[in-house]
N, C-alpha and C positions, 0 to 999 in steps of 0.2 A: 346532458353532461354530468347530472349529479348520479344517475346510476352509471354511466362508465366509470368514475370519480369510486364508485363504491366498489363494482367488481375489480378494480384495479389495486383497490385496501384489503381486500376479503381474497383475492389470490396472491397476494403478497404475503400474508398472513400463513394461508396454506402451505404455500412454499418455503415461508422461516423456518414451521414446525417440522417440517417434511426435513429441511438442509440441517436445522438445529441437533435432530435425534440422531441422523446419519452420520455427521460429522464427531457429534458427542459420544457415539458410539464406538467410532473408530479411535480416537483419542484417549477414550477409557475417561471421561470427566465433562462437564458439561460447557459447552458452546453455546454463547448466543450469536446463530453467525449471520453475517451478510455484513455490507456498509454502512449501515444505520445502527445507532444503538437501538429503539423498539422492534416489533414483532414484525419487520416489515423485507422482503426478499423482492425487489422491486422486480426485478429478471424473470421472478414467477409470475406479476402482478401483471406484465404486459405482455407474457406471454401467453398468461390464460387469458388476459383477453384476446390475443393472437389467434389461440387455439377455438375460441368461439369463433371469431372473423372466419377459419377457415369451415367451421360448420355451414354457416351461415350463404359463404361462396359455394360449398360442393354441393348445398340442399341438404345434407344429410347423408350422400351416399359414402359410405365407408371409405372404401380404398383413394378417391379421390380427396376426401377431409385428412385423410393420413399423408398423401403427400402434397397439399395442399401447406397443412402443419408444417410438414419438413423441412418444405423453403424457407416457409416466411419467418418462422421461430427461428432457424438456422441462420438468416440475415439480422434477425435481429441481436442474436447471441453475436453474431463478427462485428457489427456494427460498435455495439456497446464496448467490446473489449477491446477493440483499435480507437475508442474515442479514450476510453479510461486509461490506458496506456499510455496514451497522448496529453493526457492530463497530469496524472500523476507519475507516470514513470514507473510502475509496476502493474503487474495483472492479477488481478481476483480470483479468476481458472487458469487453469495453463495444460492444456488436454498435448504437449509436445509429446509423450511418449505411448502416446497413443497411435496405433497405425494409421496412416489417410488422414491425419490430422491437416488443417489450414490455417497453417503459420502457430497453430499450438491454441486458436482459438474457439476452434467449433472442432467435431470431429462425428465418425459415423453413427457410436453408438448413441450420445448425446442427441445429436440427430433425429437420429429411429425413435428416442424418447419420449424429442416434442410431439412424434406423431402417434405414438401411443397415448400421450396423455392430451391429443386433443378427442381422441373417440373416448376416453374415461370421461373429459371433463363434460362433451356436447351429449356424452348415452346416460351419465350417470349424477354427475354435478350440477351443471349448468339449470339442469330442467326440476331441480328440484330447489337451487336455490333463489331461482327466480321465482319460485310458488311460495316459500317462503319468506319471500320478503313483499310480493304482492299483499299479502295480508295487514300488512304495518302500513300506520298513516301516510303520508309523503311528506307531510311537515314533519314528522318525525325522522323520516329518511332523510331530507335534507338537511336538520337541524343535528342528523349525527355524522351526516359526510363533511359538513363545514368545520365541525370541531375535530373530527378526524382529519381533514386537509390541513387545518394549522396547526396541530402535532407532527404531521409529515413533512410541513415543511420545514417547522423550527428544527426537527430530527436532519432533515437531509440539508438543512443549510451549516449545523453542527459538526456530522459526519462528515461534510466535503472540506471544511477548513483542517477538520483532524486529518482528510487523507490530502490537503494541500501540506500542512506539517509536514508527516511523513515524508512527502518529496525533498521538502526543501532541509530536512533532516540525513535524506542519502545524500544529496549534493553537498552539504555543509563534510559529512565523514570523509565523502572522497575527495574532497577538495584538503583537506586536514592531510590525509596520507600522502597525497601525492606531493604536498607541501614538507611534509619528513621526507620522502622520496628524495626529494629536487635536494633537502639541506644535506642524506646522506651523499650525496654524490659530488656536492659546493664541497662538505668538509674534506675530502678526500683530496682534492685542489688547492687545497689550504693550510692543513694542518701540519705539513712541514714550515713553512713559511710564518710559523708564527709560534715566537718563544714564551708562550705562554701553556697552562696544562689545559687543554679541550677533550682531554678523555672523557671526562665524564659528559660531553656532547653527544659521542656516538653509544653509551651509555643511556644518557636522555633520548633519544630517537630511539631504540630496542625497546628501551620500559615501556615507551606508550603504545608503541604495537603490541608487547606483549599484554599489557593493562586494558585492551580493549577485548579482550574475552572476559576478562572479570562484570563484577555485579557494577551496573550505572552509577553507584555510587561511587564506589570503590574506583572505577574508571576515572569521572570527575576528578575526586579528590586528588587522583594520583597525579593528575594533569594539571591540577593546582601546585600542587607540591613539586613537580617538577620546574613549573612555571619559576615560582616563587626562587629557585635552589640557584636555578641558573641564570638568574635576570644580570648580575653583578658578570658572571664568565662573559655572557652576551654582547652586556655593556662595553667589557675589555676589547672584545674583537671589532665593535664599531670602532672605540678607539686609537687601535692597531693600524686603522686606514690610515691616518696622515703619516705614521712611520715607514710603511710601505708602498713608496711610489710608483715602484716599478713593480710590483704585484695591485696594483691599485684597482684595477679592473676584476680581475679576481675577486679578491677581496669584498669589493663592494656588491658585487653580486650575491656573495655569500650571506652579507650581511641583509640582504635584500630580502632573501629566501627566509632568515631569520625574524626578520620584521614580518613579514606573509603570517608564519606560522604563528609568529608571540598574536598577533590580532585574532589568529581562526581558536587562538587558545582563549585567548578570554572575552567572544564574544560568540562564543558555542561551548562552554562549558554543561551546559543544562540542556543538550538540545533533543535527550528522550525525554520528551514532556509526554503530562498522563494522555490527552489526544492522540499522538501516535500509537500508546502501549496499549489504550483500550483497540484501536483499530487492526493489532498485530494481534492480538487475544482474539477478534471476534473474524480473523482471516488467519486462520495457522498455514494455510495452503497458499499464500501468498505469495509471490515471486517477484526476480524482478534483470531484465536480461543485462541493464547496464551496471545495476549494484547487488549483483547477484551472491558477494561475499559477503558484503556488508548487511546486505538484508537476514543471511543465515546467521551473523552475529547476533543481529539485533534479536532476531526469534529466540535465540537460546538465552540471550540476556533477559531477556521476558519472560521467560518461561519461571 
């Protein structure tokens, strides 16, 4: 257990370096990328040992360890991104514009990859890094894979609550718009029926769409300040209800949608916290099919 435990740290490791320079490269500035804050790309870590497994099954012989690789790394790649998906509501790769792709999660050339890199890892890696670590004590080895497993898992228990944030951060935005949504369409039902000025209602509903491209600051604030400006208009229109009997239903609706929104205002004012920003920094490639707007805001606001 404790040498799989370590080739699973030592190709995770591989694979950060590998995704970190390629990624950093393309972006022109450095990436520390994968899910976890440390040096650690788990997706490599089980796939080299994948790629050894399939050594191991063909004997050796080439062609057979290559498409041997193909499958099993390639189920493992669909496996992970239909489970992460299902988890957090966004994916890590997204291979959709790639041709023969499956569902956007595996595709052929990533495919052909794993099975290239299990004849590099079984002809050229594997046989050397097991000679040298034959040489090292075993108390040794097991006394730096234990303090390496509890790095990895305080990392991967940290990382998984920052990308539980992130979700419950797309749900909170889209739950916010669709709540301006629902008040512009109430006020529209309304605003003849009530002798009071609510211009600056469909005013406040514009800002904060427009105010959600701005900097996370800048955003908050203006949602305070808006908050703050119209609490008294608000108050008026709850008011309004018992003068209008025979709009009463309307009315109340309206005011319903407004209550929705005043609570998603001040009980998500803060809700880019540093856990999701570090997790959108170390995934710029990020996606996401249900908050696919929202998540392109939030990158650019990051940025």
């Amino acid at each position: 257990m404790t040498e799989i435990l370590l080739y699973l740290y030592i190709y995770s490791f591989i694979g950060w370096i590998y995704e970190s320079i390629y990624v950093s490269i393309k972006k022109k500035r450095w990436i520390n990328r994968g899910f976890m804050h440390g040096p650690f790309l788990t997706i490599y870590g089980f796939g080299g040992i994948l790629c050894v497994l399939s050594g191991s099954l063909s004997q050796g012989e080439t062609l057979t360890m290559f498409i041997y690789a193909v499958f099993i790394c390639s189920l493992m790649e669909l496996v992970t991104g239909v489970t992460m998906e299902k988890l957090f509501r966004v994916r890590y790769w997204d291979y959709t514009n790639i041709p023969f792709n499956v569902r956007g999660y595996i595709c052929p050339p990533v495919s052909l990859f794993w099975g290239v890199l299990a004849i590099i890892v079984n002809r050229y890696i594997h046989v050397y890094l097991t000679g040298a670590l034959s040489v090292v004590s075993q108390s040794y080895l097991e006394l730096f894979t234990y303090v390496l497993t509890i790095v990895f898992a305080v990392d991967f228990t940290i990382s998984f609550m920052e990308a539980t944030d992130l979700r419950k951060m797309l749900e909170v935005i889209s739950e916010r718009n669709r709540s301006i949504e629902d008040i512009k369409l109430r006020f529209e039902d309304v605003k003849e029926m009530i002798p009071i000025d609510t211009s600056s209602l469909k005013i406040f509903s514009l800002g904060m769409r427009d105010s959600i491209n701005e900097s996370q600051k800048s955003f908050d604030l203006k949602i305070e300040q808006h908050y703050n400006k119209q609490r008294e208009t608000l108050d008026k229109l709850k008011d309004r209800i018992r003068e209008l009997p025979e709009k009463k239903d309307k009315v109340f609706e309206f005011s319903v949608s407004v209550s929705k929104l005043q609570n998603l205002m001040k009980n998500g004012l803060n809700q880019i916290s540093k856990g999701p920003k570090k997790m959108l920094k170390r995934n710029p490639y990020i996606t996401s099919t249900d908050y696919k707007e929202i998540l392109e805001m939030l990158k650019k606001i990051n940025n």
